[in-house]
C-alpha positions in Angstrom: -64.5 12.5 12.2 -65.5 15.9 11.2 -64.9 17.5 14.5 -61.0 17.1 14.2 -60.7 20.0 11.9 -62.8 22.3 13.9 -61.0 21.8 17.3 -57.4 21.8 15.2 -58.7 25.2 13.4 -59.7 27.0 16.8 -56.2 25.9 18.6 -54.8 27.4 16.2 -56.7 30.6 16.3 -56.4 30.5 20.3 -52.6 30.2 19.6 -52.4 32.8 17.0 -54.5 35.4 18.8 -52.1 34.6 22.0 -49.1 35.1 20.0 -50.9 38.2 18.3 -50.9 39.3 22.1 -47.5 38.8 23.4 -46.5 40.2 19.8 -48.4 43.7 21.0 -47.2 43.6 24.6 -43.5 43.2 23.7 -44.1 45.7 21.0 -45.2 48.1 23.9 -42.6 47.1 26.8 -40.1 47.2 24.3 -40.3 51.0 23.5 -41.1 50.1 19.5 -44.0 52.2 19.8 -42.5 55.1 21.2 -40.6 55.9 18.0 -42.6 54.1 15.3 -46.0 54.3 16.8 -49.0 53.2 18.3 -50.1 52.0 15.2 -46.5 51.4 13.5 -47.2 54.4 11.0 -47.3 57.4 13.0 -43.3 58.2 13.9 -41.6 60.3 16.2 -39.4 61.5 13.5 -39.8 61.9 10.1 -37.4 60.1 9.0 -38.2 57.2 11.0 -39.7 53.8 9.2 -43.2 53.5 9.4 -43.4 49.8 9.5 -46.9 48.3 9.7 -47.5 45.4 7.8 -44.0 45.4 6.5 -42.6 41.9 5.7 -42.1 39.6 8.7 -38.7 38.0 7.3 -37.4 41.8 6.2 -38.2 42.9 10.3 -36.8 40.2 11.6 -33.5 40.6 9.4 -33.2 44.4 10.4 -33.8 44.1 14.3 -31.0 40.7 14.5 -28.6 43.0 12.2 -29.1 46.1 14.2 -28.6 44.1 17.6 -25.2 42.4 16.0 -23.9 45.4 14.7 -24.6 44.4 10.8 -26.1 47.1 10.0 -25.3 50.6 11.9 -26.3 52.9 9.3 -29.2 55.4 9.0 -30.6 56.1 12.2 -29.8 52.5 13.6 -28.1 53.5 16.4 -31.5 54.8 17.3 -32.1 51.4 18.1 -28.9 49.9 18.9 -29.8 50.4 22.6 -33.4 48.7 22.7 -32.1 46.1 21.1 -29.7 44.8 23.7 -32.7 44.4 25.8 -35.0 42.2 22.9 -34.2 38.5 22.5 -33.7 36.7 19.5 -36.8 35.1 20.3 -38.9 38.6 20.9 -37.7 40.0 17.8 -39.8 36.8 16.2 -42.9 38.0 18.5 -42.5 41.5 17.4 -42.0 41.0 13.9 -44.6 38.6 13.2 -47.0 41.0 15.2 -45.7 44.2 13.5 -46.3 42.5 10.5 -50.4 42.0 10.8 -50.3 45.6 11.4 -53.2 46.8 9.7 
């Protein structure tokens, strides 16, 4: 049956273009944009990451350490207050979208 791979390849896209969504929304309600962004490379400050398209594994790493207390160096504590508000499941969202990030 030819169909299968058709109907299998436009879930996924209809899943990945939701995720894509949440992923922009949390990015949003979350504040990320405020310092890094509309387009994760225009900062606030200059000393501020621009992080579109950065690795989704390296963002994830950095947001769960920040929100532990892992890493509190740099401007970190810049962060360490958003981050009590962003599940461990959000920072997924957010990194996987930040990471399309053209």
């Amino acid at each position: 049956m030819k169909l299968l791979p058709v109907v299998t390849a436009a879930l996924v896209a209809l899943v990945s273009s939701s995720a894509f969504a949440d992923g922009a929304k949390l990015f949003a309600e979350k504040t990320c944009s405020a310092c890094h962004g509309k387009d994760g490379k225009k900062t606030l400050m200059p000393d501020y990451p621009k992080i579109a398209g950065q690795n989704v594994k390296y963002i994830e790493k950095q947001m769960a350490d920040i929100k532990s207390g892992a890493r509190a160096n740099g401007n970190a504590a810049a962060m360490k207050g958003v981050m009590v508000i962003v599940s461990d499941a959000e920072i997924k969202e957010i990194a996987d979208f930040v990471s399309k990030m053209k």
